[in-house]
Structures are given as structure tokens and as C-alpha cells.
N, C-alpha and C positions, 0 to 999 in steps of 0.2 A: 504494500500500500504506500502511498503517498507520506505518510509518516513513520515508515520501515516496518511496520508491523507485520504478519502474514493471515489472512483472511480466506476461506474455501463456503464454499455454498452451504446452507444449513445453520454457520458458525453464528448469526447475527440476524435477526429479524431488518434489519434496514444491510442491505451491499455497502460497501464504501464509492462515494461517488467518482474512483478512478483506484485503476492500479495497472501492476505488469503483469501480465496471466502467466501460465505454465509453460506457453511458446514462445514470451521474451516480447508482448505483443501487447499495445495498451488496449486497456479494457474498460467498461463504463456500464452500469445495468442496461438493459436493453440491446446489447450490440448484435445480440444473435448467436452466442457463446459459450460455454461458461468456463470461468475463471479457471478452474482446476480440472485436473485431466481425470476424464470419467474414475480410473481404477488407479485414482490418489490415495497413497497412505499416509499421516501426518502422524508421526510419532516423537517421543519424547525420550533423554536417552539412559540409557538402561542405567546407568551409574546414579542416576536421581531415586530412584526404588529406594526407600528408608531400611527396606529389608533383605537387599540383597545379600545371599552370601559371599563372605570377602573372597573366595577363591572362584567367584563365577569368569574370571577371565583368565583362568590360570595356563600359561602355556605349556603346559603339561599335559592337558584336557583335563576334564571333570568327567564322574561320571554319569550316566544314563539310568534311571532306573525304570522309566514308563516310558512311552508315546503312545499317544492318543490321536486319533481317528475320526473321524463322525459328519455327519450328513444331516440333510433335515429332511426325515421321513414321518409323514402324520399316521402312517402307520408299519405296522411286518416286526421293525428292528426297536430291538429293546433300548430303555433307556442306559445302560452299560454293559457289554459283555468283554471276557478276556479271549484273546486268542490262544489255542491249544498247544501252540510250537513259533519257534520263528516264522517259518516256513504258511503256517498256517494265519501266521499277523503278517504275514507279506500278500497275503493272499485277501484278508481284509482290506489291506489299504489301495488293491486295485479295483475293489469295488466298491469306495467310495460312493455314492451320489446322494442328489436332492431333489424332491419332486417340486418341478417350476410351480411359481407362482405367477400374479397377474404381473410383478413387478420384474418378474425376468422374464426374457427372450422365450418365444417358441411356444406351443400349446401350455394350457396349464393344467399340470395334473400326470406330467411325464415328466418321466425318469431322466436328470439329467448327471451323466460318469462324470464325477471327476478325478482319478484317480490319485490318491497320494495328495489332494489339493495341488497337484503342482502340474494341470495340466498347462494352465496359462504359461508359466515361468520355465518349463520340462523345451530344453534344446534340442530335443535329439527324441530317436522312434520311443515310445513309452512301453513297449513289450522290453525293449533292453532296458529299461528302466527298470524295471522287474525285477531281470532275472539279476540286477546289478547288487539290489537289493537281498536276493536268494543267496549268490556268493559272500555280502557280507556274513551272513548265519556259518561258512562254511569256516571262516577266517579265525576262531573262538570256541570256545567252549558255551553250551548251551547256560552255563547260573551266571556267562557275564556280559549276556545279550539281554537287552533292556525287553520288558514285558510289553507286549502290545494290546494296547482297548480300544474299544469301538462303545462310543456315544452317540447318542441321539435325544439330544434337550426340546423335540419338537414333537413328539408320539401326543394326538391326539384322544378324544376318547368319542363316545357314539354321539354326542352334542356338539361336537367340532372345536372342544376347549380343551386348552393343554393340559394334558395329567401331572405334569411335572412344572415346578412355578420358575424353573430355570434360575439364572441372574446370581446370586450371590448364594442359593440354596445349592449351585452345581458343586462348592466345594465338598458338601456331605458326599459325595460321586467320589469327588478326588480325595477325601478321607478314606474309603472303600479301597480305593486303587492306591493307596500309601499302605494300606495294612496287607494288603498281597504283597507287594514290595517286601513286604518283612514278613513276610512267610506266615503270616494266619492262613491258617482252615474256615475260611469265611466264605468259602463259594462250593457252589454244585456244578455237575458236569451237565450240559445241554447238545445239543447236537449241532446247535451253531458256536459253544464255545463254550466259556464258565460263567454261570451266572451267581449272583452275589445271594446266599445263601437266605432260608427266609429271618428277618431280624438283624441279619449281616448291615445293615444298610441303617449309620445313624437316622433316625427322623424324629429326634425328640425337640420338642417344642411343635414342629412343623404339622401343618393340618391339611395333611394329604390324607383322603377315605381309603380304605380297605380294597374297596373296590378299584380303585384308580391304581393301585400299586399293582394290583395283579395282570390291571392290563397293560402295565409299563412295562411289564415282563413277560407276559405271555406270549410264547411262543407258538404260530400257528402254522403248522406242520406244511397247510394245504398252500397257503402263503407262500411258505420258503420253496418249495419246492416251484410253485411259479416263478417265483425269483431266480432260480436255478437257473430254469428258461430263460430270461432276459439276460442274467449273465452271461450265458453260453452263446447266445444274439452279439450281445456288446461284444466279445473275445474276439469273433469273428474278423474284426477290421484288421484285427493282428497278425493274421495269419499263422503261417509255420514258426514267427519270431516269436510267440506267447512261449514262454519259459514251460518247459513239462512240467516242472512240481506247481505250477500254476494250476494246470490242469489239471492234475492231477486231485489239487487240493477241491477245486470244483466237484470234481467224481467224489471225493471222498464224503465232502456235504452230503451230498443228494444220497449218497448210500444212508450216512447216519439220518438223515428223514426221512427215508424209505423204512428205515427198520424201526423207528420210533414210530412211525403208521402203523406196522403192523402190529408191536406192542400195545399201542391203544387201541385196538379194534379186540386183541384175544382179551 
């Protein structure tokens, strides 16, 4: 701005009556424009954090102990699940996605891959992305490769309102996935991954219904195995380059849903 300051859309109920936009290019409300470049990030920098730990830039590295995953799906995928193996949390983060809304691109109500979040920023074919990923798992030993989960803060319920209040409650999630970290017996095995055991999951204070918690978790067999289907649709663009224990880990799904059908049926 005109007074050094820096201003983006949103920031200010009145624009500033002049500035230099993101192309080096002056600006004014109304020019037909706007100021900052649609997929702007405005961050602040990490050293300001009150609570940083002192060794977060240690050139040594630090270590990993989670990474987390997740998409905005109103329904299928649980509000937190672990992956079963590396290999198997490699195989979540290719299937990423978000079902559009009015405000993104493209029909709404389809499924859109992003895989890894990093389809935008991803230089190069996203199947070797992958398999780049599968070879780190081979590089280590299995207790010093960081545990991988899959979130979804956006599962709706049959009213169309979110069962989960998200926002500052997501830490109780990341309380969950720090006591895996250290090795509690806090979770159950599911056939899409580990789910957080019943009670595992602080909610005290929090006035989530009984009901809504179960369907945060519920797992519908008939669901996933459609899902199966679209993944195995998406893979497709990849051709022969889709890594086999990709695939593989696909087959693997579909088996464990196949055979948890047929345990609920006997």
C-alpha cells in the first residue's frame, strides 16, 4: 500500500484507495482485478510461535513422529483413522480428495484427487511421486518411520450439519494421535485402518450426542467398496507408472471389505 503496509482481499471491509498488486502493477478498487494472486498465502514466520520448540531448526533434523492427511468428505471416511504400515499410509495419501462444493470448480458433489495435497506444487509425473515415497519406507527400519493418519473434520450427518465442531476441538484428534505416538493400546483394527478405540477419544467437556460419534466412525462397508471403484477409475491416468504396492494396497482394501461383508451377513 501506499503507506508500506501489505493488504489482500477479505483483510479490510473498505480496499485501500491505491496500491502495487502481486504483478508489480498499480491497483485501485474497481480496476477489474484483484490485488493478490488467487492461490496467495500470507504467513507469518515461524520463529514468532511463543511455543516453538528450540530445536525446530536444528540442522541435524528433528524428528517425525505423525503426518496427517485429510480431505473434506460429508460422508464414507471417518473423522480419524491410522494407516496399517508405511506402505499402506503411502497408499492413503494418494487418495486424498474433496467432494466440490459451489465454491470450487467443476460439478458439485464430485470427487475431486488431490493427492498428497501436493498436486498443484508436484513437478514431475505423481505415480513416481509415489513410488518415491514407497522407497523412503525401504530406507529405515519400520519404529523410525513417522505414523501416518487420515482426517476428515467435515463428515456430515443425515441433516446436513457437521458431527464434528472442528476449529480448536481438532486438537482432542491430535491428543489421540500423540498417545499412538507413545505407544497406547487406544485403537481397534478396521478394515480401512485403526480406528480410535471406543472412549479412546478425549470428549470431556464437549457436547457431541452419542449418536453423532458413531456416525463419525462408522464404517460403511457398501460405501468403501464403491470407493474402491473410483479409486481404481482415478489410478487409471497412471498407467503402468502406479507403483505395484500401490496397487496392491488397493486389492488389499477391497479384500479386507469383502471379508468384513461377509462376516456381517453370517
Amino acid at each position: 500500500t501506499d503507506d508500506g503496509d501489505v493488504w489482500w482481499e477479505g483483510m479490510t471491509q473498505e480496499p485501500p484507495a491505491h496500491l502495487i498488486d502481486w504483478l508489480g502493477k498499480d491497483w485501485t478498487p474497481g480496476c477489474g482485478r484483484t490485488a493478490a494472486h488467487p492461490n496467495a498465502r500470507f504467513t507469518a514466520p515461524a520463529r514468532q510461535c511463543p511455543v516453538i520448540d528450540s530445536t525446530w531448526e536444528d540442522p541435524k533434523g528433528v524428528p517425525i513422529s505423525a503426518m496427517l492427511f485429510g480431505g473434506r468428505r460429508p460422508s464414507t471416511v471417518p473423522l480419524v483413522y491410522e494407516s496399517l504400515s508405511w506402505q499402506h499410509g503411502t497408499f492413503l495419501g494418494t487418495i486424498v480428495s474433496s467432494q466440490t462444493t459451489a465454491a470450487a470448480a467443476g460439478a458439485v458433489g464430485q470427487l475431486r484427487h488431490d493427492p498428497f495435497a501436493m498436486l498443484p506444487f508436484c513437478g514431475y509425473n505423481m505415480a513416481d511421486y509415489f513410488g518415491h515415497w514407497l522407497d523412503m519406507g525401504q530406507k529405515t527400519t519400520p519404529e523410525k518411520l513417522p505414523r501416518i493418519f487420515y482426517v476428515n473434520w467435515f463428515r456430515r450427518g443425515k441433516d446436513n450439519s457437521f458431527l464434528w465442531p472442528g476449529f480448536g476441538e481438532n486438537s482432542r484428534v491430535l491428543k489421540w494421535i500423540f498417545e499412538r505416538c507413545d505407544g497406547e493400546d487406544n485403537a481397534e483394527t478396521s478394515p480401512i485402518g485403526y480406528l480410535p478405540k471406543a472412549g479412546a477419544l478425549d470428549l470431556s467437556g464437549l457436547d457431541v450426542k452419542q449418536d453423532a460419534l458413531r456416525e463419525l466412525f462408522h464404517i460403511d462397508g457398501a460405501q468403501w467398496l464403491e470407493e474402491v471403484q473410483k479409486i481404481t477409475k482415478y489410478y487409471e491416468r497412471f498407467g503402468d507408472r502406479l507403483p505395484k504396492g500401490i496397487r496392491q494396497e488397493l486389492a488389499n482394501l477391497e479384500r479386507r471389505l469383502q471379508q468384513q461383508e461377509v462376516m456381517d451377513r453370517s
